[in-house]
C-alpha positions as CSV (number, residue, x, y, z in Angstrom):
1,X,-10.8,-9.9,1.1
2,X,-14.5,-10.5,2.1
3,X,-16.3,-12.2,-1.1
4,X,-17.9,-15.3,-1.7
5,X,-20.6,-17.0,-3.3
6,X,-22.8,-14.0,-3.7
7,X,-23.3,-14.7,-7.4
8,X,-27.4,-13.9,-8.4
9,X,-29.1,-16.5,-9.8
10,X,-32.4,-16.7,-11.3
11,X,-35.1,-17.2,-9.3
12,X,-38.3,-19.3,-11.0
13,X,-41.5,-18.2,-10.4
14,X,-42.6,-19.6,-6.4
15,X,-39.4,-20.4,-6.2
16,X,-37.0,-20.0,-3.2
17,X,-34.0,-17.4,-3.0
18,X,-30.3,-19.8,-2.5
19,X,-28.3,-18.4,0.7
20,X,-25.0,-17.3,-0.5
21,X,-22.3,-17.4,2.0
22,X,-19.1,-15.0,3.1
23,X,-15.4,-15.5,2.4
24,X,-12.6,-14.5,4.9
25,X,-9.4,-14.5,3.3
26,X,-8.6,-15.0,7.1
27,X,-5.5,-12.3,6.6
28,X,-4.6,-10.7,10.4
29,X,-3.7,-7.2,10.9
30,X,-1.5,-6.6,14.3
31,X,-0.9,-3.5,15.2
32,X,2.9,-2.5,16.7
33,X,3.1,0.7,19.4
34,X,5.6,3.1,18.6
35,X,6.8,6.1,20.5
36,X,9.3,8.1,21.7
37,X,10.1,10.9,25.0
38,X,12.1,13.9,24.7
39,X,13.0,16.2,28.0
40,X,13.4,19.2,28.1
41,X,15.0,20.9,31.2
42,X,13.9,24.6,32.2
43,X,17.3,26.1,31.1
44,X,16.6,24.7,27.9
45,X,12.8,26.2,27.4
46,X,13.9,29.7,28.3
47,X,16.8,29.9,26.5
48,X,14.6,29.1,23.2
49,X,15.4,32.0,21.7
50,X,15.0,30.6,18.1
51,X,11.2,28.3,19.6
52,X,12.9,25.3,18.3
53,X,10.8,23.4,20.9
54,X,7.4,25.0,19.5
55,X,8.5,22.8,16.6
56,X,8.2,19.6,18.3
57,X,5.1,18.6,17.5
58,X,5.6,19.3,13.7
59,X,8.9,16.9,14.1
60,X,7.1,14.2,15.8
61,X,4.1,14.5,12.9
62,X,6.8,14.2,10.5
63,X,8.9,10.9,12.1
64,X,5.2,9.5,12.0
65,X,4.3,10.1,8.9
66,X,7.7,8.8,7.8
67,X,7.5,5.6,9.5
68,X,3.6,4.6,8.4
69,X,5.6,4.9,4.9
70,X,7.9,2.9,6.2
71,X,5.3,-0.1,7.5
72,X,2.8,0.4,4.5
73,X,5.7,-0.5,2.3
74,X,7.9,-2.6,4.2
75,X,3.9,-5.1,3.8
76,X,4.8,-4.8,0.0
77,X,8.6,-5.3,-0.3
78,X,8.7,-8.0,2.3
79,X,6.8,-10.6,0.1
80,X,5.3,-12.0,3.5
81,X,3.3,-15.0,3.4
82,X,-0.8,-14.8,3.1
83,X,-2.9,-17.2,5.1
84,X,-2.9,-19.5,1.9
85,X,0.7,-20.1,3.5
86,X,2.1,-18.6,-0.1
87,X,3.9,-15.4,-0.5
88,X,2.3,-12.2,-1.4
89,X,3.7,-12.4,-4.7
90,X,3.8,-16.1,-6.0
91,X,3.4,-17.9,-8.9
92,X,0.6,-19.9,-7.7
93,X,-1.0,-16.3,-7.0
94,X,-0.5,-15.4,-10.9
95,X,0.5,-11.5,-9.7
96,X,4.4,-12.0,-10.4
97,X,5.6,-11.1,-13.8
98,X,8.6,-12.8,-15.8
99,X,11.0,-10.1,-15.1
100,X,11.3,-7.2,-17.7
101,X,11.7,-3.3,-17.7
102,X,8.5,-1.8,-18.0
103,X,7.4,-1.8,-21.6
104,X,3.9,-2.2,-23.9
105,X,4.2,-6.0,-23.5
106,X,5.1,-6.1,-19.9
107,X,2.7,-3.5,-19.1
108,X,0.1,-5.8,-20.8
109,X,0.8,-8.7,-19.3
110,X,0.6,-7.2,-16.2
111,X,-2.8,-6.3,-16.6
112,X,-4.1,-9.1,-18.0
113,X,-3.3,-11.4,-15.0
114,X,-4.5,-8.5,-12.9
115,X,-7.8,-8.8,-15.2
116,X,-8.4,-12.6,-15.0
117,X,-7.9,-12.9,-11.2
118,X,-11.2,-14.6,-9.8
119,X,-13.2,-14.1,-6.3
120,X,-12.9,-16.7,-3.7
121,X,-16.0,-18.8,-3.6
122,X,-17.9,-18.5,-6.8
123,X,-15.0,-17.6,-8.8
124,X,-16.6,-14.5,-10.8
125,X,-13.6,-12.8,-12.6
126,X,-12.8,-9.6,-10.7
127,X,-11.8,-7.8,-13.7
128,X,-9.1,-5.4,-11.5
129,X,-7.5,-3.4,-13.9
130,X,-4.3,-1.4,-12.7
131,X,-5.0,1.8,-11.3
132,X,-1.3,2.6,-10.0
133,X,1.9,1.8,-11.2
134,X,4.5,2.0,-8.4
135,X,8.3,2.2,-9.0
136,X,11.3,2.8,-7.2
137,X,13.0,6.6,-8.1
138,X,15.4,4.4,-10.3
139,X,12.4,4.1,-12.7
140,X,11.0,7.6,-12.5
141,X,11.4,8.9,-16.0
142,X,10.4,5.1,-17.6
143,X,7.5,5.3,-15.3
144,X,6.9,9.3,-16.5
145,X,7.2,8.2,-20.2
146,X,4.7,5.5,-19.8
147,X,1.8,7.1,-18.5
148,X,2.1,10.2,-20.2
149,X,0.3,11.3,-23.4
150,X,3.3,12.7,-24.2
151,X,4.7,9.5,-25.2
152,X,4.3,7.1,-28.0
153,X,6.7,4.3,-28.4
154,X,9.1,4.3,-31.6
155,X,6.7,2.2,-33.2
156,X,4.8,3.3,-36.5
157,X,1.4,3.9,-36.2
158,X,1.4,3.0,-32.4
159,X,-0.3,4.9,-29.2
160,X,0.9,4.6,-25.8
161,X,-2.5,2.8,-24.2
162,X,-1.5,2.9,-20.9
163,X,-1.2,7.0,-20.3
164,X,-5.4,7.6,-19.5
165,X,-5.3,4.5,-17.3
166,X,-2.3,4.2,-14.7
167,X,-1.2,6.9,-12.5
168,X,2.8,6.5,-11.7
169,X,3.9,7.0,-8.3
170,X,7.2,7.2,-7.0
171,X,8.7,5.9,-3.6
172,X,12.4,6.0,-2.8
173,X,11.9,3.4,-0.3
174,X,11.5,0.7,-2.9
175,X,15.0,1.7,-4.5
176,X,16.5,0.5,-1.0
177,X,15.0,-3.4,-1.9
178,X,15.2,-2.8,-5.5
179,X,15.8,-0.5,-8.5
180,X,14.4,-2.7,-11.2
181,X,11.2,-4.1,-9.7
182,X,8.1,-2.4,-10.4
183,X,5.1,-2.9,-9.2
184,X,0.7,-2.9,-10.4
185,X,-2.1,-1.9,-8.0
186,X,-6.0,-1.8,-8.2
187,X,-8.0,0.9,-7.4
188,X,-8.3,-0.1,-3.4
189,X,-11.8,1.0,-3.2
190,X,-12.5,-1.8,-5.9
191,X,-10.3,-4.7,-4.8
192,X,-8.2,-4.9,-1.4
193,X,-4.5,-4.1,-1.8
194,X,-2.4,-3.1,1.3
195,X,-4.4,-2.3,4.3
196,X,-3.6,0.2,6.8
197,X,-4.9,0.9,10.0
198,X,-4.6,2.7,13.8
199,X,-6.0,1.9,17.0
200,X,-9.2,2.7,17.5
201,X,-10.2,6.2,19.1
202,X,-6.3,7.6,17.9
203,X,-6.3,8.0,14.4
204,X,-2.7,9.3,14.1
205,X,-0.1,10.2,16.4
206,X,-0.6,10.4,19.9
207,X,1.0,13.2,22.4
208,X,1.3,14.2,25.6
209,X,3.2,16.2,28.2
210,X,4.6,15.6,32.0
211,X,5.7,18.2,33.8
212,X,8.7,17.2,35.9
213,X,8.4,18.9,39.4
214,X,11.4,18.1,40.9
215,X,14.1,19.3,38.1
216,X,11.7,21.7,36.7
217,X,11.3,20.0,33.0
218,X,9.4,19.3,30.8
219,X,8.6,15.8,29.0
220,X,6.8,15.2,26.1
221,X,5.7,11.8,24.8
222,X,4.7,10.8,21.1
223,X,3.0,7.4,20.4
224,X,1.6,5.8,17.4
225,X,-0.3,2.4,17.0
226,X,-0.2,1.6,13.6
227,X,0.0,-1.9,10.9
228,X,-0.1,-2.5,7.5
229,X,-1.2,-5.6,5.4
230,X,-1.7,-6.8,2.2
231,X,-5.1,-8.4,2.3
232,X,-5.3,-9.5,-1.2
233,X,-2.8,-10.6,-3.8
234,X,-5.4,-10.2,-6.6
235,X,-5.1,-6.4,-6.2
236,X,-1.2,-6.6,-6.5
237,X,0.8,-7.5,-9.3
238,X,4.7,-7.3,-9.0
239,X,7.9,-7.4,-12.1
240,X,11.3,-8.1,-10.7
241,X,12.1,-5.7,-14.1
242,X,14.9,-8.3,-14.8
């Protein structure tokens, strides 16, 4: 997160303007290479009779899009540690919850810590309400019930607040790390969450072909640079839902 003590102050009549100053939250994003070659001998390419091989490129676009999934949230579920040294989700962070299913309260709670988080430097209060509420396919139909105007809790009198406000989505890949941990995220165009990015000038996969003179074949390469990052805790909040 880039902030800092960018906070307006008055300014007195013939008086000067103060300098305010940036804040690098000094989090690094290295990119891995990925890739992968498949051959394809002549034999092969005219005996095609069902084009299998004009599939290719939709396979390789569909391992890729698999394994950005993959990175972006292998950067959420591996708790790495930020450049404060701390984990992404820590107590000295305030983002983890007490561990509880997700309910009114827990819901609330949530949200309040995500509300009170502060900007480095001047400490404004960033005010990040929840925009997302992730959950393993475990959670799908508590996740469903809770932001849904369907829903109201078996409480008298009660609404369900949370149903105009969060938007539920659902990722298998958490269930693999766990099925009762549920997660909050800001609006990323507000406040950083998980960053993702690809080498400059290849946005996306990467192919190309060889033809092999010798055997008469064919060789296609697929290659992808890609990382993702949290860059923020105070975008994130996390339940271990137990």
């Amino acid at each position: 997160m880039v902030d800092g003590a960018l906070k307006l102050e008055k300014v007195n009549e013939s008086g000067e303007y103060k300098y305010g100053k940036l804040v690098d939250s000094g989090e690094v994003i290295q990119l891995g290479s990925y890739g992968k070659i498949i051959s394809f001998t002549r034999q092969m390419i005219i005996n095609d009779d069902l084009s299998a091989l004009q599939r290719v490129p939709l396979y390789f676009g569909r391992a890729a899009a698999n394994l950005e999934s993959d990175v972006t949230y292998a950067a959420l579920t591996g708790n790495t540690p930020m450049s404060d040294g701390k984990t992404l989700f820590h107590a000295a962070h305030a983002n983890l919850g007490a561990g509880g299913p997700i309910s009114i309260d827990t819901l609330t709670a949530g949200r309040a810590a995500m509300r009170v988080q502060k900007a480095p430097g001047d400490g404004t209060p960033l005010n990040g309400a929840p925009k997302f509420l992730l959950v393993p396919a475990a959670l799908e139909t508590v996740a469903g019930q809770y932001t849904s105007n369907q829903y109201v809790p078996n409480q008298a009198n009660q609404q369900n607040p949370f149903y105009s406000t969060l938007t539920p989505i659902v990722e298998p890949r958490l269930d693999a790390v766990s099925t009762t941990a549920w997660y909050l995220a800001a609006d990323p165009a507000a406040i950083d969450t998980v960053e993702y990015c690809y080498l400059e000038g290849e946005q996306g996969l990467y192919t190309e072909q060889d033809l092999d003179f010798d055997v008469d074949g064919l060789k296609v390469k697929a290659r992808l640079d890609f990382a993702a990052k949290a860059l923020d805790y105070r975008g994130l909040f996390k339940d271990p839902g137990k």
